[in-house]
N, C-alpha and C positions, 0 to 999 in steps of 0.2 A: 706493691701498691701502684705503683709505675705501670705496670700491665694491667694489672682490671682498670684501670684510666683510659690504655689507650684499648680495649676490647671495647670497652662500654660508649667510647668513642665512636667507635668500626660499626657498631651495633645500633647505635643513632641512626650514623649516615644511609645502614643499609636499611632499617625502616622509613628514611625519608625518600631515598632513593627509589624502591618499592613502589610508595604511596604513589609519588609522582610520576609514573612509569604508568602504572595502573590509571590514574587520570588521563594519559595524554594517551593511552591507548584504545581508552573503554570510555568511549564521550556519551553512554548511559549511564553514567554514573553521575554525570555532572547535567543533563540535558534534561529535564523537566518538559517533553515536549506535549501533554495532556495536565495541564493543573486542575486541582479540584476549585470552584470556583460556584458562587450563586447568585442568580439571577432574580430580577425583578420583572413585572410584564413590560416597563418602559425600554427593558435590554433585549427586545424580542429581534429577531433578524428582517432586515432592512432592505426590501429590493433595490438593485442597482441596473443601470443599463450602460455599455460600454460598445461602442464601433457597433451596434446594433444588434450585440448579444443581452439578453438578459439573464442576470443571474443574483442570488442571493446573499446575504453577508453572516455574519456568526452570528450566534447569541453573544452581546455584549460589547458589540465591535466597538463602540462609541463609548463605555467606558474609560473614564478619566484617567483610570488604574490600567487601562488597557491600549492606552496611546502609543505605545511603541513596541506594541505585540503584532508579529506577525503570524499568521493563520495559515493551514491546510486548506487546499480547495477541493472537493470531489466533485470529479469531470461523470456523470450519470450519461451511460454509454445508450446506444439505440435501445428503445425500447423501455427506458428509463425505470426497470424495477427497483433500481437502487433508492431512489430518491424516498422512496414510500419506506424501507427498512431504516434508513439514516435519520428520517424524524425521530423513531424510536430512542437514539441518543445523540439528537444535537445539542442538549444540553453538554451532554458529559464530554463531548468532541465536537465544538464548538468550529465552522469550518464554512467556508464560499462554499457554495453550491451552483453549477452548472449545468445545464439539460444539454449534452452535446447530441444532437439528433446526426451524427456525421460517421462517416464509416473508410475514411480511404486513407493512407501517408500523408498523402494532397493536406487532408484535411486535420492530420498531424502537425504539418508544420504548420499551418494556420491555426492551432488551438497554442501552439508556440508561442508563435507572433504576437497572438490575441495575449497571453498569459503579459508574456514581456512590455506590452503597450500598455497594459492593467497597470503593471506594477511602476511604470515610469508618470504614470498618471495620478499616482499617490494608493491606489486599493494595495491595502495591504496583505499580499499574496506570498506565503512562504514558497519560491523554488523549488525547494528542497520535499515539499510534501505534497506533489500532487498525485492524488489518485485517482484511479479508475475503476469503476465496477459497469460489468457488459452482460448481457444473457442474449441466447440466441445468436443473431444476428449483430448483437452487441459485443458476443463473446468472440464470436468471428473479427468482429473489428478491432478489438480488443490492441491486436499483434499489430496491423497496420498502421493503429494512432501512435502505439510506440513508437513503430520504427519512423514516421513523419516527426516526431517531435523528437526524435534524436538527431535527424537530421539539423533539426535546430539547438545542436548541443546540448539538450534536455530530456529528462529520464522522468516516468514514473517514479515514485516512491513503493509504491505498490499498487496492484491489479489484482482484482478480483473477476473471475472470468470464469461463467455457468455456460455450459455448452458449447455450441458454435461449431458452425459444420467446414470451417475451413482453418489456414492458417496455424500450422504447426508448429510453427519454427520463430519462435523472436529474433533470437541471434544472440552470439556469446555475448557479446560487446553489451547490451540492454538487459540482459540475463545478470552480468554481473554488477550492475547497479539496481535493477528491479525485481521486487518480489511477487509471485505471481501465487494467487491459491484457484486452483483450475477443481471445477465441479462438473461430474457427468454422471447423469443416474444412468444404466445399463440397460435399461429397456427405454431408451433412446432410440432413435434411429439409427443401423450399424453403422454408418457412413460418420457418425459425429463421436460412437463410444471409439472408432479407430482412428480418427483426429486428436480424439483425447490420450489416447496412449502412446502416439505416435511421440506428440508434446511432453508427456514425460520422457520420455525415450531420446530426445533430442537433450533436453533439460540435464538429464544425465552424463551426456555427450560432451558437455559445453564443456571447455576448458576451463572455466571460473570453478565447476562444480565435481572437477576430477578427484579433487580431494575431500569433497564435500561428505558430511554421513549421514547416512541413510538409517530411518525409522519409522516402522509402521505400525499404525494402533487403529483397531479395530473398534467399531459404538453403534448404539443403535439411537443418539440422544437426539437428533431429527427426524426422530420415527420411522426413519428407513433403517438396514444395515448396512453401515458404511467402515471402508476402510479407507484411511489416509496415508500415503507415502509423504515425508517428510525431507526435504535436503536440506541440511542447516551448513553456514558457513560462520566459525568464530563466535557458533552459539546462536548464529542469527537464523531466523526459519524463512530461506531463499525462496525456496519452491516449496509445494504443498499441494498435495493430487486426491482428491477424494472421489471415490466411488460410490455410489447407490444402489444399492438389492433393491430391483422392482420400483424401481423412477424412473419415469419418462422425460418426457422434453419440459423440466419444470425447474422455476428457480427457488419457488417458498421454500423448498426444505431448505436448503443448507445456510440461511439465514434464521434458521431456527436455532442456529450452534449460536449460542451468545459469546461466544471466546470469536468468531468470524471477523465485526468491527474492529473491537478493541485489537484485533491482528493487524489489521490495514491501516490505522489508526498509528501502531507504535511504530513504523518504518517513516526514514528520513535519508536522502543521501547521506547526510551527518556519519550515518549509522551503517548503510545498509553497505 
């Protein structure tokens, strides 16, 4: 009797043991960072202007129940396609909105500065979740506002980045806290499909992602055919490279993948 006491014992500790291990390692388990939530027309989002930027606030910022909720911002890269796709679900990812019309490191660490002035000013700006979505010449810049806003000790959460005829290369150090889903249709310009492989190519390189694994799945669910390479780290989908059969220099399709937001949506330092 003595022993099935102290087994059953052993067998507690290692299921509490366990549980808690799994919590302090997997902070998705515990991190609620998209709640299901609804809205009224009075919780519509609120323009705000800040050092002479203007930008947007959530659905619901002002919410009594939402007093001490902090919010994603999505930074709307050159060229601003993104902004017109993310009406689509600002309900369901509630989030600041900015039109960064800006393209250089320069202007990196000034989207820093600006976030860091936001948040000491009272807008309630999650750190940990800001995004970017770039095409074109946005996607080009894409790499640039990174590496400026690392310079001010801050990371994307994730990037979403359609074309763009330069800038390869993030850097391990940015690679390993941001996730990045890079989109090139193939009858592109060759100068911006070999930009675009180049970036996986490096992607692959990175030290962060030596052990990362690799999977590719092939669709045709935005009416092109595409295939996706995948780096996942610890489960997480790091990098993500999608190609297009017979796309040119365009960003409407690969916003036609409804799984696209909700991707850039579930990344957080916390996490990634």
């Amino acid at each position: 009797m003595k022993t099935n006491i102290t087994f059953t014992l052993i067998g507690i500790l290692s299921i509490l043991t366990i549980s808690c291990k799994k919590d302090s390692t997997n902070p998705e388990n515990t991190i609620d960072l998209n709640p299901t939530e609804t809205f009224a027309e009075s919780d519509a989002p609120e323009n705000f202007t800040h050092e002479n930027l203007n930008f947007t606030g959530p659905w619901g910022y002002n919410k009594s129940a939402n007093s001490t909720r902090n919010y994603p911002i999505v930074v709307v890269g050159k060229w601003g396609e993104g902004a017109n796709y993310y009406k689509n679900v600002e309900q369901d990812y509630p989030a600041f909105v900015i039109d960064y019309q800006k393209t250089s490191s320069g202007d990196g660490q000034a989207l820093g500065q600006w976030i860091q002035s936001a948040v000491s000013e009272g807008y309630r700006i999650d750190p940990n979740r800001i995004y970017l979505t770039g095409f074109s010449w946005g996607g080009s810049s894409s790499y640039p506002l990174a590496q400026g806003l690392h310079q001010e000790g801050m990371y994307f959460a994730a990037i979403i980045r359609v074309a763009g005829q330069s800038q390869s290369d993030l850097g391990n150090d940015i690679a390993t806290k941001t996730a990045v889903w890079y989109h090139i249709g193939l009858n592109d310009e060759p100068v911006r499909v070999q930009v675009a492989r180049d970036a996986m190519d490096n992607m692959r390189n990175y030290d962060c992602n030596k052990t990362a694994i690799e999977t590719s799945v092939s669709d045709n669910i935005t009416g092109y055919d595409r295939t996706t390479i995948t780096l996942s780290r610890q489960e997480r989908e790091m990098f993500k490279y999608s190609e297009y059969t017979g796309m040119g220099h365009s960003a409407g399709a690969c916003y036609k993948d409804e799984a696209l937001l909700p991707w850039m949506f579930k990344h957080s330092l916390l996490l990634n």
